[in-house]
C-alpha positions as CSV (number, residue, x, y, z in Angstrom):
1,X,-159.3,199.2,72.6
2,X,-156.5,201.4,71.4
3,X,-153.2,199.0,70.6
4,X,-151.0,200.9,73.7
5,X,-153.9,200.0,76.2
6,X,-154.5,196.5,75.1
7,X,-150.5,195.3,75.4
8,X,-150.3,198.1,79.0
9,X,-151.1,194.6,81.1
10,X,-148.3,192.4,79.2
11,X,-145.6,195.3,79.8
12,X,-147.0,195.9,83.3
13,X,-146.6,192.0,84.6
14,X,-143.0,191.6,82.2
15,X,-142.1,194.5,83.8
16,X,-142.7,193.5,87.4
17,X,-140.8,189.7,86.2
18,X,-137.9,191.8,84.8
19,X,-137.8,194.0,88.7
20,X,-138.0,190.5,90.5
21,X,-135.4,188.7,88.1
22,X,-133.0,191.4,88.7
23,X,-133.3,190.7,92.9
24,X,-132.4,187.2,91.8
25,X,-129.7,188.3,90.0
26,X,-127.9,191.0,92.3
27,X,-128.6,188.5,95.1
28,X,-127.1,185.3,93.9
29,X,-124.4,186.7,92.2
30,X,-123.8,188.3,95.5
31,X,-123.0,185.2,96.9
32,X,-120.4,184.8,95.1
33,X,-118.2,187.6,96.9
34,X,-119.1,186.6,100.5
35,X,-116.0,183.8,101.3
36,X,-118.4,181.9,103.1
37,X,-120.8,181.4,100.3
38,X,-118.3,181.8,97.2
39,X,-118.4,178.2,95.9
40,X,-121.8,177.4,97.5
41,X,-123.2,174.2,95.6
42,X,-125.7,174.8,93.1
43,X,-124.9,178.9,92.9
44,X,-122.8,178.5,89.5
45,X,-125.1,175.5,87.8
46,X,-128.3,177.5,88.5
47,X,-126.3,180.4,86.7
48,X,-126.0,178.3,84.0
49,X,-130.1,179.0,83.6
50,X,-130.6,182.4,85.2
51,X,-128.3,184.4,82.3
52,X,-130.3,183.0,79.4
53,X,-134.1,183.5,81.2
54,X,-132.8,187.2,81.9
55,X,-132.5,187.8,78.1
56,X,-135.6,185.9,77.1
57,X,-137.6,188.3,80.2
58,X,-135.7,191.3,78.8
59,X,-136.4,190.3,74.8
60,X,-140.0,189.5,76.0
61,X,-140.5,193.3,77.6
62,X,-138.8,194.6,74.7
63,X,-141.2,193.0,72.3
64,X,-144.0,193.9,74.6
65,X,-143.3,197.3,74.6
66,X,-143.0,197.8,71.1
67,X,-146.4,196.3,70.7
68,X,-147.5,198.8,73.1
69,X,-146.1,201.3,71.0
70,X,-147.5,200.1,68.2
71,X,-146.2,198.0,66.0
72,X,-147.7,195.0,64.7
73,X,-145.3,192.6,63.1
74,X,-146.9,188.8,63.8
75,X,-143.0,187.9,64.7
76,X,-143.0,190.5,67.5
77,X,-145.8,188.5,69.0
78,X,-144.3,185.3,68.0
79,X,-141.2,186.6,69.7
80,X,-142.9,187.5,72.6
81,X,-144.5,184.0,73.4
82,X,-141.5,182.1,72.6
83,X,-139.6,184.0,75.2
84,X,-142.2,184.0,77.7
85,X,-142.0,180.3,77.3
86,X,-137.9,179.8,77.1
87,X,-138.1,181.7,80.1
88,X,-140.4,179.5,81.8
89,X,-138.4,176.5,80.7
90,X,-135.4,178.0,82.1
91,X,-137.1,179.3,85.7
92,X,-137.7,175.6,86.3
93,X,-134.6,174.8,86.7
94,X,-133.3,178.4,88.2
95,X,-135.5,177.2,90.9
96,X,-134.3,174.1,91.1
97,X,-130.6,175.0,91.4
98,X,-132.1,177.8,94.1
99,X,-133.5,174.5,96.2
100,X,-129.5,172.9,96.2
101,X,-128.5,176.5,97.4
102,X,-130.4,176.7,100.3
103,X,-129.8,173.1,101.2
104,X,-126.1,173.5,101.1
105,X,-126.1,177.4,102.5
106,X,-124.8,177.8,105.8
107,X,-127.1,178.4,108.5
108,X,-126.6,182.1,108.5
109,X,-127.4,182.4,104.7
110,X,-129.8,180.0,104.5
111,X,-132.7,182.7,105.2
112,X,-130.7,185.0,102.7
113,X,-131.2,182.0,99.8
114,X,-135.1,181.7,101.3
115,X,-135.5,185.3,100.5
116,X,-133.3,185.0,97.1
117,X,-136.4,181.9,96.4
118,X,-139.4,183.8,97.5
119,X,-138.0,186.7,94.4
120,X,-137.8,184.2,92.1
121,X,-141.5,183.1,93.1
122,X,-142.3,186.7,92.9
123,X,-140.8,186.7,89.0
124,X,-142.4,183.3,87.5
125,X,-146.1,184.6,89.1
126,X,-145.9,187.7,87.2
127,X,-144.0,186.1,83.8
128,X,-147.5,183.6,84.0
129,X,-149.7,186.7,84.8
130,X,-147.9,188.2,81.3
131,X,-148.6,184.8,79.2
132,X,-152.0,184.7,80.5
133,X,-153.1,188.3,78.7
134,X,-151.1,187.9,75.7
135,X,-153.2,184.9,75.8
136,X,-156.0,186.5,76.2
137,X,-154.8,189.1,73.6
138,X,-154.0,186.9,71.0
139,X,-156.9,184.1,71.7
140,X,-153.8,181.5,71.9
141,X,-153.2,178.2,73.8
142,X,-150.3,177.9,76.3
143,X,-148.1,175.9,73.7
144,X,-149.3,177.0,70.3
145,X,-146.4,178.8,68.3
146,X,-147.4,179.4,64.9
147,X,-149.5,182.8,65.3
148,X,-149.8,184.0,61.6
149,X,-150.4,182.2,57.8
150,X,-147.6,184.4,56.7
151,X,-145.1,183.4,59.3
152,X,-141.9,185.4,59.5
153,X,-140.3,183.8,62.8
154,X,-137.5,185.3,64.4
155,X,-137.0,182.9,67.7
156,X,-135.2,183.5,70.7
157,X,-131.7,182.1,71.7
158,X,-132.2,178.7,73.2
């Protein structure tokens, strides 16, 4: 299999993460002009999460794509898998702080902040669609890291 159409799945599922992250995004912050829901609980704190998972999902696509295109540096994968899983760290708690929003929303947002959640659903199921073929790609395990004897790691932010 030809090295564009073996990373095509990985690009495709980041890709979709990155679309759905970016309704998270533009919704939430949304709130934040809307004088009913400016200083909703939870809104801010969960930012405090959702700004660094968007860079590891964008670094993440990034590295994807230039796999796809062809390069083969073991620290573009290690890269990759590092930000797949900082961003999975971080989506925990995105969600969480996306729970206190809804709790605290008014009624007439609350279904807004429903739809905001179901988006952020929408983004983790296709980040863990995109771990499970690099996986597959790479014959790793979920939490191995070290990828290559000659390891030239350049990690994500944390």
């Amino acid at each position: 299999m030809r090295q564009n159409e073996m990373w095509l799945s990985v690009v495709t599922e980041l890709s979709l993460s990155l679309y759905g992250e970016q309704m998270v995004c533009s919704m939430s912050t949304q709130l934040f002009h809307i004088p009913e829901t400016k200083d909703l609980k939870g809104n801010a704190e969960m930012h405090t999460h959702l700004v660094p998972a968007s860079y590891h999902r964008v670094t993440a696509t990034g590295s994807a794509l230039r796999l796809q295109n062809g390069e083969s540096a073991p620290s573009i994968v290690e890269t990759l898998i590092n930000c797949i899983q900082n961003a999975e760290q971080r989506d925990r708690n995105v969600h969480a702080g996306l729970l206190v929003m809804r709790d605290a929303a008014p009624a007439s947002y609350k279904q807004f902040v429903e739809n905001i959640i179901r988006w952020q659903e929408y983004t983790e199921l296709h980040l863990q669609n995109a771990k499970h073929f690099v996986m597959r790609i790479t014959g790793s395990t979920p939490d191995q890291r070290n990828y290559s004897p000659n390891r030239h790691f350049y990690p994500c932010l944390k």
